[in-house]
MDAnalysis code that builds the backbone (N, CA, C; Angstrom):
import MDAnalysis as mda
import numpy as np

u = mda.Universe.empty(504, n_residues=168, atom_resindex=np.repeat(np.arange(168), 3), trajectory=True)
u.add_TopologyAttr("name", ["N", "CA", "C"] * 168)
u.add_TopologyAttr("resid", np.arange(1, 169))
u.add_TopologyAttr("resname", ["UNK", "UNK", "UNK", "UNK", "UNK", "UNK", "UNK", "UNK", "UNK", "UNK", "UNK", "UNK", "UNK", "UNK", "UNK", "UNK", "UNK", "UNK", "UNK", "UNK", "UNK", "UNK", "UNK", "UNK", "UNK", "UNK", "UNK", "UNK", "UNK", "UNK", "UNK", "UNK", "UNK", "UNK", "UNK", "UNK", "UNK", "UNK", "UNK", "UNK", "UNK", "UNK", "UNK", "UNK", "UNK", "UNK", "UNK", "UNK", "UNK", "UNK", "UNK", "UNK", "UNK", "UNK", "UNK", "UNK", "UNK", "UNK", "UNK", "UNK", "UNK", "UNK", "UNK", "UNK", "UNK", "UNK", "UNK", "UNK", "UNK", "UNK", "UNK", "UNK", "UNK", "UNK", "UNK", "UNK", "UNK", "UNK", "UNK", "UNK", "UNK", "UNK", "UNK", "UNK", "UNK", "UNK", "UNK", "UNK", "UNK", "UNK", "UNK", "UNK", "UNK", "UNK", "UNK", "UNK", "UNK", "UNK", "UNK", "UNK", "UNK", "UNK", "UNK", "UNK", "UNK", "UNK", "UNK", "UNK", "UNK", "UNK", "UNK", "UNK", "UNK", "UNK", "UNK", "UNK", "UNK", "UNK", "UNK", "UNK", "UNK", "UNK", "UNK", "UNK", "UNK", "UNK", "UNK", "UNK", "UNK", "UNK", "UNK", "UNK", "UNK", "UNK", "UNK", "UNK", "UNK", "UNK", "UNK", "UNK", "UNK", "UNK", "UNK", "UNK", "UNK", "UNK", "UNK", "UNK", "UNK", "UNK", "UNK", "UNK", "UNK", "UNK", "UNK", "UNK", "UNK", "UNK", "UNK", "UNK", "UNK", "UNK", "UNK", "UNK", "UNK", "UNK", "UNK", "UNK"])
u.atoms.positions = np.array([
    [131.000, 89.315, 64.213],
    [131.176, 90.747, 64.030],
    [132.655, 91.055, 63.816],
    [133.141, 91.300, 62.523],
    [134.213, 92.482, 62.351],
    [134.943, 93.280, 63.670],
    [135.947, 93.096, 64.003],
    [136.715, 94.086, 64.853],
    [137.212, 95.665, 63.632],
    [137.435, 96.530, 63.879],
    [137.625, 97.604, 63.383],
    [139.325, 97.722, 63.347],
    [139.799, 98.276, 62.359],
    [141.185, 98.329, 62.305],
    [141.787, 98.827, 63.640],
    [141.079, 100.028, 64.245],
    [142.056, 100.645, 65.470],
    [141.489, 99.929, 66.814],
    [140.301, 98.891, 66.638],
    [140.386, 97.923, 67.527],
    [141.060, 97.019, 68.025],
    [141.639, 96.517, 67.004],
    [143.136, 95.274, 66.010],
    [144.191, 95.734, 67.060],
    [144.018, 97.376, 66.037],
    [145.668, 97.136, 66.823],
    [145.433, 97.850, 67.862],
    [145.051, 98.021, 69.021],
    [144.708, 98.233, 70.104],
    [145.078, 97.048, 70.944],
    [144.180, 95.832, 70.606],
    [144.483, 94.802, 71.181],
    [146.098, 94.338, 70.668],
    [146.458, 94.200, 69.559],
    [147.890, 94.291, 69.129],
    [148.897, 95.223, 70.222],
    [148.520, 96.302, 70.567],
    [149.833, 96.491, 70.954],
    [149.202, 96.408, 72.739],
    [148.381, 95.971, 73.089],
    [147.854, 95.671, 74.566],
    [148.678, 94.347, 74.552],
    [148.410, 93.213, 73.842],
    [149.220, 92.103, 73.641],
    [150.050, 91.962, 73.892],
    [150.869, 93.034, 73.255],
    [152.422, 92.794, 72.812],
    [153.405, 93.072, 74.474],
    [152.504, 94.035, 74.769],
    [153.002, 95.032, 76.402],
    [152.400, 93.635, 77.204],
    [152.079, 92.786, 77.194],
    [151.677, 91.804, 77.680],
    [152.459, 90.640, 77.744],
    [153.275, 90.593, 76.412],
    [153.885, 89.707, 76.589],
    [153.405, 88.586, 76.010],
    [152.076, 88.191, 75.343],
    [151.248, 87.600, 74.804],
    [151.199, 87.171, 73.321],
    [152.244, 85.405, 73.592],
    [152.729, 85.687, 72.281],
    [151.306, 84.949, 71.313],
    [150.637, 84.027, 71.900],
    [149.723, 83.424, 70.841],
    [148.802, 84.543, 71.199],
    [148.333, 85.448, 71.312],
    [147.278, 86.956, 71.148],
    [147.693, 87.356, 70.376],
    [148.868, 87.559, 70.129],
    [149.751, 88.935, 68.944],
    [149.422, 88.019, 67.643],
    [149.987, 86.708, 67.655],
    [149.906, 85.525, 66.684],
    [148.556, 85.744, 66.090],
    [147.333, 85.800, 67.179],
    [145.942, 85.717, 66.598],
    [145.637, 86.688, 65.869],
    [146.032, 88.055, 66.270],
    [145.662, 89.428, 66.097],
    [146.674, 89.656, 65.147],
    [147.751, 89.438, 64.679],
    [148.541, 89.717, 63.500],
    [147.496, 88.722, 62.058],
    [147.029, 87.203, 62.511],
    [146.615, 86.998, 61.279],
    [144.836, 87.721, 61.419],
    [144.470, 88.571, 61.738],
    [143.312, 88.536, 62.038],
    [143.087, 90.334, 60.947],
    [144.268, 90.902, 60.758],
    [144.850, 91.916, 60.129],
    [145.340, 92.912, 60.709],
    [145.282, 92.676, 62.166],
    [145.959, 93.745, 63.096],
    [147.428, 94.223, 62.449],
    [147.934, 95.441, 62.353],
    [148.658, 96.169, 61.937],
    [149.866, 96.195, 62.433],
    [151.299, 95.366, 61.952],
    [152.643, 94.906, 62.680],
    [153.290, 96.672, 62.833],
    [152.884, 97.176, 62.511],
    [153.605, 98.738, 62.214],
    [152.959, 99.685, 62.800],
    [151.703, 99.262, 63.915],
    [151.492, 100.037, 64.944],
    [152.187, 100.596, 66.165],
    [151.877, 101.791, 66.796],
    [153.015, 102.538, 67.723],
    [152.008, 102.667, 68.938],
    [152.556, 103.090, 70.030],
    [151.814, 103.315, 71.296],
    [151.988, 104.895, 70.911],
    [151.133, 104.994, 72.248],
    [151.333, 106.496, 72.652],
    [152.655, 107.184, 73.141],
    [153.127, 106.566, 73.828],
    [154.382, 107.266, 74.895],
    [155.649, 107.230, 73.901],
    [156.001, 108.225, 73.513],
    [156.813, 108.921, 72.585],
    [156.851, 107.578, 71.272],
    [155.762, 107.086, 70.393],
    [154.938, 106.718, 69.651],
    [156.335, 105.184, 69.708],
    [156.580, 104.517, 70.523],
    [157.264, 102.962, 70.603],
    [156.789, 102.376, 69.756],
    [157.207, 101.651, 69.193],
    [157.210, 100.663, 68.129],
    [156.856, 99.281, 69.071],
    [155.932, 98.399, 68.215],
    [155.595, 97.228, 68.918],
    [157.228, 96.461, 69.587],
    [158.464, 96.635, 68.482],
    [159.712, 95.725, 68.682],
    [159.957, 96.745, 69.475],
    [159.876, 97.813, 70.071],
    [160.624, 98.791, 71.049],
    [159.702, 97.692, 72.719],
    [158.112, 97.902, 72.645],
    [157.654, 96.897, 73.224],
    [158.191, 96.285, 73.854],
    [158.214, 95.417, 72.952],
    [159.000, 93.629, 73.053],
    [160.172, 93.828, 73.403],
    [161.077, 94.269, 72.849],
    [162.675, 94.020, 72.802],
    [162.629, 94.810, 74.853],
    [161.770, 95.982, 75.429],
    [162.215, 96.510, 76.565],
    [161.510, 95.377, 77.545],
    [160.943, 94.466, 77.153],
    [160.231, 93.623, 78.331],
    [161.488, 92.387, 78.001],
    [161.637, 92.399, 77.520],
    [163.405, 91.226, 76.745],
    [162.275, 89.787, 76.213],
    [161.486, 90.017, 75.537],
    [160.372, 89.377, 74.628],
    [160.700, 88.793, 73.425],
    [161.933, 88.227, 73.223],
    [162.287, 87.205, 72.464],
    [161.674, 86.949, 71.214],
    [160.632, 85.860, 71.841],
    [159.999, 85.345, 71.381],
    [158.471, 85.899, 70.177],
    [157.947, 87.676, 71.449],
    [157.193, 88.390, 70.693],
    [158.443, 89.348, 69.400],
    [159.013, 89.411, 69.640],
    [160.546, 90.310, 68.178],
    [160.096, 89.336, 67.370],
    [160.444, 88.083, 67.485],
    [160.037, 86.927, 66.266],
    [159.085, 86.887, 65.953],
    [157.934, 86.893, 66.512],
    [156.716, 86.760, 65.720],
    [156.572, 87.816, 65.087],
    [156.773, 89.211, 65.529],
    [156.582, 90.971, 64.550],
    [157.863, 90.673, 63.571],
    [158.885, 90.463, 63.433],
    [159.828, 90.368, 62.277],
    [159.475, 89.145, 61.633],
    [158.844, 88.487, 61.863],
    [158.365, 87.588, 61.147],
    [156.993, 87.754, 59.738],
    [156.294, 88.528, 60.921],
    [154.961, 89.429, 60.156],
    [155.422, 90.612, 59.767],
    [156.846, 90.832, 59.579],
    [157.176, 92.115, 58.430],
    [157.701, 93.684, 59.267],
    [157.842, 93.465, 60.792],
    [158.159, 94.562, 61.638],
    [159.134, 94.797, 61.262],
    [159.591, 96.200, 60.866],
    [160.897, 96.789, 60.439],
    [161.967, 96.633, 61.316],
    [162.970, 95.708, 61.501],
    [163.946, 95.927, 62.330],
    [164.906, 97.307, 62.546],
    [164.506, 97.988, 61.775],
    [165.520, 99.089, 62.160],
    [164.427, 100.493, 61.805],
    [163.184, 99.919, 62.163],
    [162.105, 100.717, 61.982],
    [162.301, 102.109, 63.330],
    [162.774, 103.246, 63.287],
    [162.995, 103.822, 64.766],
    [161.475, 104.638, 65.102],
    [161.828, 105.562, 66.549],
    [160.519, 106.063, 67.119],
    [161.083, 107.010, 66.576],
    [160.084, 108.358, 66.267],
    [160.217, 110.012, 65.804],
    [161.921, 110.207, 66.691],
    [162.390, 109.844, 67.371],
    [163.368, 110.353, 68.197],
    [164.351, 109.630, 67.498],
    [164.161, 108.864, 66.697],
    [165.451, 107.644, 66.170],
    [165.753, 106.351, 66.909],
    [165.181, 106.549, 68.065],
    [165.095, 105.198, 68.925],
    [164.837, 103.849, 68.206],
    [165.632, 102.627, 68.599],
    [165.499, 101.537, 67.353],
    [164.993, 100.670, 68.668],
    [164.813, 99.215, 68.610],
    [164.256, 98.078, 68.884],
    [165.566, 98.097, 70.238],
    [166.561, 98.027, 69.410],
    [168.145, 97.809, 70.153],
    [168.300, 98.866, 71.777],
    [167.616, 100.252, 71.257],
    [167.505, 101.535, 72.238],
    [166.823, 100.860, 73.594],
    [165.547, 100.225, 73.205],
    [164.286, 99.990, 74.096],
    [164.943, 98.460, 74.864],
    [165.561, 97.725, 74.340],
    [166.346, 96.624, 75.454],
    [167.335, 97.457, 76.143],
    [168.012, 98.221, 75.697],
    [168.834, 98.657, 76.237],
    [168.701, 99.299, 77.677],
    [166.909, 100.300, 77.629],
    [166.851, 101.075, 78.456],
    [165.941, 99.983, 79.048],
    [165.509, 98.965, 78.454],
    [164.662, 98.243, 79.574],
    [165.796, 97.122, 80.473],
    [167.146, 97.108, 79.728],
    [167.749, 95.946, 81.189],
    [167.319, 94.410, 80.119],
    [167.150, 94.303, 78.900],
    [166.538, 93.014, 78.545],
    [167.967, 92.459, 77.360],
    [168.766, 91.517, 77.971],
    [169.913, 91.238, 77.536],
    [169.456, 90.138, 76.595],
    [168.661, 89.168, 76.908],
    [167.986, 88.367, 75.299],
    [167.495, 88.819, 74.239],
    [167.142, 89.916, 74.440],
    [166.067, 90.901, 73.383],
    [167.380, 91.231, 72.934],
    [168.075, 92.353, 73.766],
    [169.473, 92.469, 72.674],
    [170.434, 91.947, 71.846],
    [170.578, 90.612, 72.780],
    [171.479, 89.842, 71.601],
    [170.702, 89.266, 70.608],
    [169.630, 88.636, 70.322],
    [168.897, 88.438, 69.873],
    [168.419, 89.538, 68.335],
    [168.332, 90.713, 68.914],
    [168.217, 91.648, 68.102],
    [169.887, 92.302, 67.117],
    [170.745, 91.699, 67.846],
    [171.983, 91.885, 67.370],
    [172.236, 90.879, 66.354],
    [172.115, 90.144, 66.752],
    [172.258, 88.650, 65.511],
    [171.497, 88.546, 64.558],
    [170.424, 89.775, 64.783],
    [169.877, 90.368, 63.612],
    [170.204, 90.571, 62.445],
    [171.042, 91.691, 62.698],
    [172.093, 92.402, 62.240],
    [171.007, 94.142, 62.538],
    [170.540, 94.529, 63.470],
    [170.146, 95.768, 63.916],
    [171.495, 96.637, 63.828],
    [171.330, 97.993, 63.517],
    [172.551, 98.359, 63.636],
    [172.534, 98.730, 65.186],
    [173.856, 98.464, 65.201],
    [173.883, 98.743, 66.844],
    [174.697, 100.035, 66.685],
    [175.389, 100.600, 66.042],
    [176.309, 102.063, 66.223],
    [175.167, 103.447, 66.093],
    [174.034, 103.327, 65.802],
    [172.370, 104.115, 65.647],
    [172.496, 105.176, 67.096],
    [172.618, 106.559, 66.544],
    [172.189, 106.670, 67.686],
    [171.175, 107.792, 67.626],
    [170.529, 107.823, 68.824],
    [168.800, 108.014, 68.779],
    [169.386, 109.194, 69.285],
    [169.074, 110.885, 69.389],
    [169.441, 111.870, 70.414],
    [170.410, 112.201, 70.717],
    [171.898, 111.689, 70.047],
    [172.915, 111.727, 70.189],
    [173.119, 110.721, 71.430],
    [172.492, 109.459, 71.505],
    [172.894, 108.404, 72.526],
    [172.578, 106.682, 71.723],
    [173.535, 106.042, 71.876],
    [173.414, 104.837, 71.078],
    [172.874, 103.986, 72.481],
    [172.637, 103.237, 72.239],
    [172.412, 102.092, 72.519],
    [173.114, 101.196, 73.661],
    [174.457, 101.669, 73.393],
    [175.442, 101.553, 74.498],
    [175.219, 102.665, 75.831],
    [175.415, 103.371, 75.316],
    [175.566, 104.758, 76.048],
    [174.215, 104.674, 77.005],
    [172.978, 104.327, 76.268],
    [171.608, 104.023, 77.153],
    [171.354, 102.815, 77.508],
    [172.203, 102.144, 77.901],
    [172.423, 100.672, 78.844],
    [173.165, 101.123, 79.931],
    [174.339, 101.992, 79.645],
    [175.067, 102.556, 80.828],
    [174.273, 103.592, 81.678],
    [173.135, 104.327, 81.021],
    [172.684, 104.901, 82.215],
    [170.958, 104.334, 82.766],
    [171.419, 104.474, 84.180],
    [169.445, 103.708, 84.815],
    [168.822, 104.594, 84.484],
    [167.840, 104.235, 84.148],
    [166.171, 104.934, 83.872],
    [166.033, 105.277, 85.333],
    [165.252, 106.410, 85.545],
    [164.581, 107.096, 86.833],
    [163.447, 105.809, 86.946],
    [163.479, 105.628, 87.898],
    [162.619, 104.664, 88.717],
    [160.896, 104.874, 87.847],
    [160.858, 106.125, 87.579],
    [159.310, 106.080, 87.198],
    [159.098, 105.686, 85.775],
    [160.216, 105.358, 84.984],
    [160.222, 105.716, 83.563],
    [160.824, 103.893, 83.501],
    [160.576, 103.133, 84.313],
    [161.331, 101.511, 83.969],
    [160.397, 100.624, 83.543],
    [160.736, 100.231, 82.548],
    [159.506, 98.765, 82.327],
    [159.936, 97.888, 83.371],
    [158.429, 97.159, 83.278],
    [157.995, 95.889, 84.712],
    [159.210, 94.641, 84.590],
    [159.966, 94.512, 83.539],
    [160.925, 93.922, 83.823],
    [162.013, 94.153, 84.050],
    [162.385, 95.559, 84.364],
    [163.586, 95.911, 85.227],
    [164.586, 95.287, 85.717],
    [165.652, 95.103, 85.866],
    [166.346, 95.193, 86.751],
    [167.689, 96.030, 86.520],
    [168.672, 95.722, 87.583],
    [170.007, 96.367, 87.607],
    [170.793, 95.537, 86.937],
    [170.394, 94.095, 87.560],
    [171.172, 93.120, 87.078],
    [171.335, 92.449, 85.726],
    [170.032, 92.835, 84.706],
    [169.657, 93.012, 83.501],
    [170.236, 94.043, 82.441],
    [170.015, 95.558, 82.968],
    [170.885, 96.813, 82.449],
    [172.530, 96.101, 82.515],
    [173.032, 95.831, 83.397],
    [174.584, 95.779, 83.764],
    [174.771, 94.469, 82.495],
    [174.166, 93.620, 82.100],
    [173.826, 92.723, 81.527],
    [173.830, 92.858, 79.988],
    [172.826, 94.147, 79.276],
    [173.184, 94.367, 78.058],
    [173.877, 95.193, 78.100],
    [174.605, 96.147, 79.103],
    [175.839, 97.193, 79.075],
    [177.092, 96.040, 78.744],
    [177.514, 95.572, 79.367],
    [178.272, 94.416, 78.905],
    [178.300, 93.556, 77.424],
    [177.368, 92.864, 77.178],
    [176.760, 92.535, 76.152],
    [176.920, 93.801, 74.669],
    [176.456, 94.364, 74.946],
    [177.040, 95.716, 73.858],
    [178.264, 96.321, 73.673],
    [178.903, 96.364, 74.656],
    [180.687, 96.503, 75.051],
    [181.326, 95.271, 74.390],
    [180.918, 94.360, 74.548],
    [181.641, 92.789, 73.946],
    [181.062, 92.837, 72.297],
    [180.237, 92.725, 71.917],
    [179.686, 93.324, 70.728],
    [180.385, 94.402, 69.488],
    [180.608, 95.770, 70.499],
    [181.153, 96.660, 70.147],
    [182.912, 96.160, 69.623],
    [183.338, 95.758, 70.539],
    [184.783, 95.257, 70.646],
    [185.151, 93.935, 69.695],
    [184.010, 93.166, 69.273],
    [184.211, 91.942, 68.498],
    [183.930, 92.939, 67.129],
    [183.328, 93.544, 66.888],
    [182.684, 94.280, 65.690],
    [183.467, 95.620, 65.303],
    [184.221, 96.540, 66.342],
    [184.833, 97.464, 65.885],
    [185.267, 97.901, 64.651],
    [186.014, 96.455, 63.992],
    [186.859, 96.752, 62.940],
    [186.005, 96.859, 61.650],
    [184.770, 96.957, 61.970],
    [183.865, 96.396, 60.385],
    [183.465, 97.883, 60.376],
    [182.722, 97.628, 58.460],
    [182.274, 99.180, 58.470],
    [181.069, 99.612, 59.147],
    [180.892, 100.460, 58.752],
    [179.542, 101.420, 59.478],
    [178.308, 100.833, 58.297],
    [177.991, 99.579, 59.313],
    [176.603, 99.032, 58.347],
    [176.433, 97.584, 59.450],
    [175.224, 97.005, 58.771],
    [174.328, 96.247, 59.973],
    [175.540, 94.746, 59.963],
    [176.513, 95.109, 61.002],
    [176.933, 93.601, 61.297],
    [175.984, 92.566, 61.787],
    [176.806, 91.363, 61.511],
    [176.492, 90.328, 62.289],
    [177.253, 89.568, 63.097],
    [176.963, 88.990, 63.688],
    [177.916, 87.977, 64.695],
    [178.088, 86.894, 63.970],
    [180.135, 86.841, 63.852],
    [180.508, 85.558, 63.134],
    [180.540, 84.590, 64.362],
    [180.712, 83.360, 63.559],
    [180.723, 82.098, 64.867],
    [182.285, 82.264, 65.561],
    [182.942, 82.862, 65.472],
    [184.348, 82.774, 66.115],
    [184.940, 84.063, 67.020],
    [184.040, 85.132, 67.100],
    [183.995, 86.218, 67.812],
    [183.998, 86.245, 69.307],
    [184.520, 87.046, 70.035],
    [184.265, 86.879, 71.416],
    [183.334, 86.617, 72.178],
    [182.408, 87.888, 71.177],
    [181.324, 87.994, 71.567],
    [180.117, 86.748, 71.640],
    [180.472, 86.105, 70.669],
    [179.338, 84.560, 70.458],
    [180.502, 83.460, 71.401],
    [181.657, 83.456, 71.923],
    [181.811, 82.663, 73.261],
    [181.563, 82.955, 74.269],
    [181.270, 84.260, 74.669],
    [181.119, 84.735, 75.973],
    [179.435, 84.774, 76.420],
    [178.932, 84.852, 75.293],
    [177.360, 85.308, 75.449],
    [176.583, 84.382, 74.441],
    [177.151, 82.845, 73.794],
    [176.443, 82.017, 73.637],
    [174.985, 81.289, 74.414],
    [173.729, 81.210, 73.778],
    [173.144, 80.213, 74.368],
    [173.375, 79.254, 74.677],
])
């Protein structure tokens, strides 16, 4: 039996909030929809991923065609949702992208929403303090290796501060 398109991606973005990278894998070739949104101010699957610091699920959706600089109705990018989730792999990761990181959603970039904590009720399950303080840093070193370039999607050269300090 056929699953139904808003079945797909149902399970697609249940997956993804899961953390579930061979589900998303199954359900992306199965025709589930990489450009599906949740409900809660309509997140993007990479908003998802990137706030649980999901690595691994960013790669498989930019792989299957997820807009990296695809934002939520608010302008919120992939970069916003690590930021406010505390997920410092998702960010650099998403930086070496070349995401723009100077974006800002509400009149708040990316930086600016790493520096402040989420109200306790509003935190994804991978939280922490020590995570936030983590891509606040990480985006500050970023910012400071990248300053001098124009207003467009850098990348991280191999000789930057930022790729000695925050190398894998």
């Amino acid at each position: 039996k056929k699953k139904s398109q808003s079945a797909l991606n149902k399970q697609l973005l249940a997956s993804v909030q899961q953390c579930n990278v061979r589900k998303v894998e199954r359900l992306l070739k199965e025709g589930a929809e990489v450009h599906t949104t949740g409900q809660l101010a309509k997140a993007t699957l990479l908003g998802y991923a990137a706030a649980d610091n999901s690595v691994e699920i960013l790669k498989v959706l930019v792989a299957a065609g997820a807009d990296l600089e695809g934002p939520t109705p608010h302008g919120a990018s992939a970069l916003h949702a690590a930021a406010f989730g505390g997920s410092p792999d998702a960010a650099k990761w998403l930086l070496e992208q070349g995401i723009d990181w100077r974006r800002s959603a509400e009149g708040c970039t990316a930086l600016a929403q790493a520096r402040n904590t989420p109200p306790p009720y509003a935190r994804p399950r991978s939280w922490s303090q020590q995570g936030q303080d983590a891509v606040a840093e990480l985006l500050e070193a970023w910012e400071a290796a990248h300053a001098d370039l124009p207003n467009e999607n850098p990348t991280a050269s191999n000789n930057s501060p930022f790729d000695q300090r925050y190398s894998a």
